[in-house]
N, C-alpha and C positions, 0 to 999 in steps of 0.2 A: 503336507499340512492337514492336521487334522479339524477342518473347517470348523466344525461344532464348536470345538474346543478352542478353537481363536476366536470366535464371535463372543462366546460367554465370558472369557476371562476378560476382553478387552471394553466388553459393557460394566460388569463389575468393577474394574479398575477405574471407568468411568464416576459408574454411580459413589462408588464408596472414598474414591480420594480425589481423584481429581476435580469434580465439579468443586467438592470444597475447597478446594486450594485457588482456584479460581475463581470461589465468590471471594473467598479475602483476597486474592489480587486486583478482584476490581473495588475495591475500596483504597487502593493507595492511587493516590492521586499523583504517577510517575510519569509525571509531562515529559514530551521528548526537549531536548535543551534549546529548540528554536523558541517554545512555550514555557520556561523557567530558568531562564538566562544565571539563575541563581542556585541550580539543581544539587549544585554539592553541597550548599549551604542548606538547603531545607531538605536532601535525607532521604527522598522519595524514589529514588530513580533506583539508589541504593538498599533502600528497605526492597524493593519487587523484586532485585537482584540476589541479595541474599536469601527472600523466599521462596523462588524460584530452585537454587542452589543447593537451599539446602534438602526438600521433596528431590531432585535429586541425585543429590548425593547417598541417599537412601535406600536406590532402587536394586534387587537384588540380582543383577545384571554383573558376569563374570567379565574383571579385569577392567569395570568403569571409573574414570579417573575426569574427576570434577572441579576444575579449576574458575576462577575467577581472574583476568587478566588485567590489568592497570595500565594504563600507559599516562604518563604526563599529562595535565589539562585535557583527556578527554576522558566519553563515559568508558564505562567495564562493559568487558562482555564476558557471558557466559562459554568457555570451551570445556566439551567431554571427547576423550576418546574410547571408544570399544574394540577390543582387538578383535580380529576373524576369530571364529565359532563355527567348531564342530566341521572343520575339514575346509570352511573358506576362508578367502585366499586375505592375507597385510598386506600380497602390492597391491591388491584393487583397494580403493578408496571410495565412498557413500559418502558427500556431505551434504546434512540435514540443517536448514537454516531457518530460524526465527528471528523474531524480535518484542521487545518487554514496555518500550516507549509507550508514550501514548498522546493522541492529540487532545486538546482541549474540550472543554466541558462542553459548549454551545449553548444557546436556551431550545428552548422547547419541547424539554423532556415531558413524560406523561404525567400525572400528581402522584403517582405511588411508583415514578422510578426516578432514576437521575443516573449523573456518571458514574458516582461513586457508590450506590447502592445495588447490592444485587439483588433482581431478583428474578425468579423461577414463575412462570406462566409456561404450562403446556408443557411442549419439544424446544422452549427457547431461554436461554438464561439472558439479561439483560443486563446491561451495564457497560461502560467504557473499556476497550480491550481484550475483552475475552477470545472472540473472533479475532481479534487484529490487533495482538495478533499471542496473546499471551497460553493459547493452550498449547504452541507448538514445540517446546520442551517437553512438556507432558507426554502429546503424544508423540512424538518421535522415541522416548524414551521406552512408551509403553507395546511399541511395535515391535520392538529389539525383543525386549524383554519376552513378549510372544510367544519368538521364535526360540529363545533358547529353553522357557517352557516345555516345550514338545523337543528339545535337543533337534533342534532344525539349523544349519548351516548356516551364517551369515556373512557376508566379509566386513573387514577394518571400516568401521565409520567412526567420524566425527560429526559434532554438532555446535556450532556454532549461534548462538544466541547475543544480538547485538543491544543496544537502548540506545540507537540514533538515527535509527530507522523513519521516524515522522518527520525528520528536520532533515530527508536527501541523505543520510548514512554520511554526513561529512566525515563523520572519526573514521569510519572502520577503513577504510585505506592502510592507513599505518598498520593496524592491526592486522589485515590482510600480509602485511610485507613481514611485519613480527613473527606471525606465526606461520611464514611460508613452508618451513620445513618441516612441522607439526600437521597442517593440513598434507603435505601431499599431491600427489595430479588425482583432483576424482576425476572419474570415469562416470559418476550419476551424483548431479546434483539435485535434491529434493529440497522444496521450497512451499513452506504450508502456508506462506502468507499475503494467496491470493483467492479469487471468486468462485463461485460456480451458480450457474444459468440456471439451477434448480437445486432441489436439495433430493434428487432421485434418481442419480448415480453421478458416478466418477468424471467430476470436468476438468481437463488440463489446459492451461493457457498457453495458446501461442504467441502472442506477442502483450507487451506492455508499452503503454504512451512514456515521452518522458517530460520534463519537468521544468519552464524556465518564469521567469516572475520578476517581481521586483516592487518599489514604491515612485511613482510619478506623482511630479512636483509641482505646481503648477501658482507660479506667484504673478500678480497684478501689480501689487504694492508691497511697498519696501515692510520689511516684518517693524516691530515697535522695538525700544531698546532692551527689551528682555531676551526677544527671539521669537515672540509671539508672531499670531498672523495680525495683520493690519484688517482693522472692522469700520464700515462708514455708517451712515446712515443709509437707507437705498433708496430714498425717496430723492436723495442730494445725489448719491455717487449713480445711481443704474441710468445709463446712456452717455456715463462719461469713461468711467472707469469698468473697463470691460467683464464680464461675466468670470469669472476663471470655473463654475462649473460647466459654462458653452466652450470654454478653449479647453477642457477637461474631453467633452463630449466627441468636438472638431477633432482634439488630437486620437482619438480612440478609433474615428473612422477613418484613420488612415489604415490602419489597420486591421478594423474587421468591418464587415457589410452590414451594417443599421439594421436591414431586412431579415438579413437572412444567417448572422453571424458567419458567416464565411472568413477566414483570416486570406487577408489579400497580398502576405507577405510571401515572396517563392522561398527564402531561407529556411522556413516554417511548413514546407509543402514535401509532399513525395509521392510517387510513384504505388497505388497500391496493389502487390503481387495478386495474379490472380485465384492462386491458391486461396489464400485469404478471401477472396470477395469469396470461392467456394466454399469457403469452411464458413463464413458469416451468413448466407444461403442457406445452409443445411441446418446452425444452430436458429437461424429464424423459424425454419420450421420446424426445430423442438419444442419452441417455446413460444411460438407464436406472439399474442398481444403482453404476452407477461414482459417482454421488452420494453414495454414502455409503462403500460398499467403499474409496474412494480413501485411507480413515484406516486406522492400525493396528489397527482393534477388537481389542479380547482375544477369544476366539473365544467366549466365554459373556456378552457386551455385545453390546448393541440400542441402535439407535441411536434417538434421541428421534424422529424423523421418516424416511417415505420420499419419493423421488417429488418431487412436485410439492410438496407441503407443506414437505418438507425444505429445496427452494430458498429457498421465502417467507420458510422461519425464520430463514434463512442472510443472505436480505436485507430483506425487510422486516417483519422483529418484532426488537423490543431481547433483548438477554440477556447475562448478567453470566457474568465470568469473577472470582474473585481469582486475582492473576496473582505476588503476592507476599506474605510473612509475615517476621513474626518471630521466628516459633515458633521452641522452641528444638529441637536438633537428635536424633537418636533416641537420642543415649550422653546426654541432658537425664537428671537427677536427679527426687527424687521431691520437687519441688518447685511452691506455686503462683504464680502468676506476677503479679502486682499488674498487670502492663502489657500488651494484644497491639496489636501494629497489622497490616492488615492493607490493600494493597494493591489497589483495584477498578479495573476494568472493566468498562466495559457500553458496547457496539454498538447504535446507535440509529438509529432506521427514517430515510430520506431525508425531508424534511419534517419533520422535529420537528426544533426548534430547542434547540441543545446550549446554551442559556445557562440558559432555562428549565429543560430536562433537569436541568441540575448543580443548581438553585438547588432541584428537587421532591426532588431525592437528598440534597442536604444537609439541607433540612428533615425528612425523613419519617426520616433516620438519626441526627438529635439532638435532634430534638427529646421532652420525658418519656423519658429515657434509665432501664431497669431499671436497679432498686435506684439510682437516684440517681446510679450511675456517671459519670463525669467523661469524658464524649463529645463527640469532635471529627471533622471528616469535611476534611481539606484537600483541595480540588479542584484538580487541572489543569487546563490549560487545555484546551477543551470545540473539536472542530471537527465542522460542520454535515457533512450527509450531502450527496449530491447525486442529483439523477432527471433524467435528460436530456432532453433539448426531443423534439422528432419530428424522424426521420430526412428532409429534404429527399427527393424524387424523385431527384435527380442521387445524392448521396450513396449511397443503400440501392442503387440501381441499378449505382454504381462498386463498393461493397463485396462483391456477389453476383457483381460479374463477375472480381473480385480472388480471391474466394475459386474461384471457376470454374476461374480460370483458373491459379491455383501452387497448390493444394490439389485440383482435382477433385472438389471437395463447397459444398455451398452456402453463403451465411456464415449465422452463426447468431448470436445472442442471447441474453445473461444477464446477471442482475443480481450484484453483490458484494457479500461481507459485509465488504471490508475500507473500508479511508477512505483516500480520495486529498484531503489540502484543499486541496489547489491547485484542483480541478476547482468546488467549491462557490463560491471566490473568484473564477474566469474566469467561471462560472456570470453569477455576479451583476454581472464587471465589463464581461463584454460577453455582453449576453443575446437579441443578434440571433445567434451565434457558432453553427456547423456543431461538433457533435462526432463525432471516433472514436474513441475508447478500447477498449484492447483491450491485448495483452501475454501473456508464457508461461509464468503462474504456473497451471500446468494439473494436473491428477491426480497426488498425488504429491511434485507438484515442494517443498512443504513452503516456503514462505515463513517467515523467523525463525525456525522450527525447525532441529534437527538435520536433514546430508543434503541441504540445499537444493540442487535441481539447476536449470539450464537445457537445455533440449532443444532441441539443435542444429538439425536440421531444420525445426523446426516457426519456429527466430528465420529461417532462413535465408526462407523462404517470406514469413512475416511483415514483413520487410523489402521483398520483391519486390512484395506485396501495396501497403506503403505507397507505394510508388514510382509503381507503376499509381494509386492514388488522386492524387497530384498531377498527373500527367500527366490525368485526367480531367477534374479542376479547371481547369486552364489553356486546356482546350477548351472550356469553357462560353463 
């Protein structure tokens, strides 16, 4: 490989198409379908898919074949195949996975940006999706491409590009079994749609948290005959008719510590390898305070954890977030409310299994509900975390000299607190399979929040890097 010559085309390609194709993708507003229950009907999920699709179907990459896949009631995805190139090998298999979804708007974007508007400050393009996860077609495409630039060897990969990715990848299962014999057994699966600890060389992730949740219910009083919740006065109902946000609060510390959010459920617990605590050690001392510093503290908030703890907590210990209510709004009257519900999540360590997880959370929060109250806990659906195999010798050996070599710093290593379930499904559906996961959800960059940014530089390299990994592969 002739390094020069990979760095420059793969910044150009940058500068001159892709960044554009990616400000117009972050103006379609292509919720994933847990956020627009009505996705087929208003168009959007579909418009990012065929823009996506068709950039391309474009690319001038020998024997690329670009389909659109359909299956019954659920979303499309994007599949490409590329045959082996230049003497490597169609039985080994490379599959390259993204996703086009996107989560919701949020408030608190800045006055000159929002989710759907892009824009360019600095090394950072702004906007919902770019990062998370929409340039990953791009660049997996553009890595290929590279290599056959300079007639460099590649083998048979496919790319798979999903849009259900934000809502737990309900769909892709099916599609997974659809296009069984199409994918292949890979041997390297490559996955752009996770973090990195800095934006100044190569991070791979070793393990991912997984995903269980649901809506808890919580009635005093019987609803009105609409369905509504039942409202008193509180000067008349409080000290007869019991609180439901204190039997909200009661039922919540059965299961995590008031103090110290600790989840006090074992379903939800596990044993953390101590490799991991090693690897979470080593990445605290790359990055020191930026572990925690990376969030807005208010400047009189401390954060639960430093260091090396903080990673662990971040991936492997569970902890509950409510992420939505019903409460009424602060112009709310002085009234008590018969009904709250209230929206959970909880992040669960890699190795505990989210069926279990949902079934210990629903038991421990209806069951002998205070005062007798009328408690219900609907659960979502539940996706498993995932801990990756050991890094092959070839593998760890390409990744250090990827990062060596378009980064100038070595690659490093950390675990995530978010959930990819794709990786858990590939996990288990081919469990001889090489991982690399990795992506530029770094300091900052704010994933589903307001402000989400991708940083340009750090995709530019990160592409370069993958390109050198396939090229390494096809020398084996």
């Amino acid at each position: 490989m002739d390094v020069n010559e990979t760095r420059l085309f793969i910044e150009s390609r940058w500068d001159e198409s892709i960044l554009p194709e990616l400000e117009a993708y972050i103006r379609m507003p292509a919720l994933s379908p847990h956020f627009d229950a009505q996705w087929a009907e208003h168009g959007h999920l579909d418009a990012a898919v065929e823009h996506i699709r068709r950039w391309c179907a474009e690319r001038p990459i020998a024997g690329l074949k670009v389909e659109v896949v359909r299956l019954d009631d659920r979303t499309p995805v994007i599949f490409m195949e590329v045959p082996a190139y230049r003497g490597g090998s169609d039985d080994r298999t490379v599959l390259l996975y993204g996703h086009l979804d996107k989560q919701p708007e949020m408030e608190g974007w800045d006055a000159d940006k929002g989710p759907w508007k892009p824009v360019r400050i600095g090394d950072k393009l702004y906007g919902r999706g770019g990062a998370d996860d929409g340039y990953a077609a791009y660049a997996s495409l553009t890595a290929i491409e590279a290599l056959q630039r300079q007639d460099i060897a590649h083998d048979r990969c496919v790319i798979l590009i999903e849009a259900c990715e934000e809502s737990g990848s309900f769909d892709l299962p099916p599609y997974l079994d659809h296009l069984e014999a199409r994918l292949g057994t890979p041997e390297l699966v490559v996955c752009l749609d996770s973090g990195c600890g800095n934006y100044d060389q190569l991070w791979s992730t070793t393990s991912l948290r997984g995903l269980v949740g649901g809506v808890l219910t919580v009635e005093a009083m019987k609803p009105t005959a609409d369905g509504s919740a039942s409202g008193v006065h509180s000067g008349k109902g409080s000290g007869i008719v019991p609180s439901t946000f204190r039997i909200l609060r009661t039922l919540l510390e059965r299961i995590e510590d008031p103090k110290t959010g600790a989840i006090s459920l074992a379903a939800l617990q596990t044993e953390i390898p101590e490799e991991r605590k090693a690897q979470a050690e080593a990445t605290a001392q790359i990055l020191g305070d930026v572990v925690w510093q990376e969030f807005p503290f208010h400047e009189s908030a401390e954060p639960v954890a430093r260091g090396a703890e903080a990673l662990l907590n971040r991936t492997w210990r569970p902890y509950l977030e409510v992420v939505g209510s019903d409460m009424p709004t602060l112009e709310g009257g002085n009234v008590l409310r018969g009904r709250l519900r209230a929206k959970l999540s909880v992040r669960i360590p890699p190795r505990v299994d989210a069926e279990a997880a949902t079934d210990a959370l629903t038991a421990a929060l209806q069951e002998d509900p205070p005062f007798g109250a009328h408690v219900t806990f609907t659960a979502e659906q539940g996706a498993d975390g995932w801990d990756a195999p050991p890094l092959a010798p070839w593998l760890e050996a390409s990744l250090q000299k990827a990062s060596r070599t378009f980064f100038d710093a070595d690659a490093a290593y950390v675990g995530e607190g978010g959930t990819i379930p794709f990786m858990g499904m590939l996990g288990e559906k081919f469990p001889e399979a090489q991982f690399c996961i990795t992506g530029l959800l770094g300091p900052e960059s704010n994933a589903h929040g307001p402000n989400e940014f991708l940083h340009v530089p750090c995709a530019k390299r990160l592409t370069m890097c993958v390109s050198s990994v396939l090229a390494d592969l096809a020398q084996r």
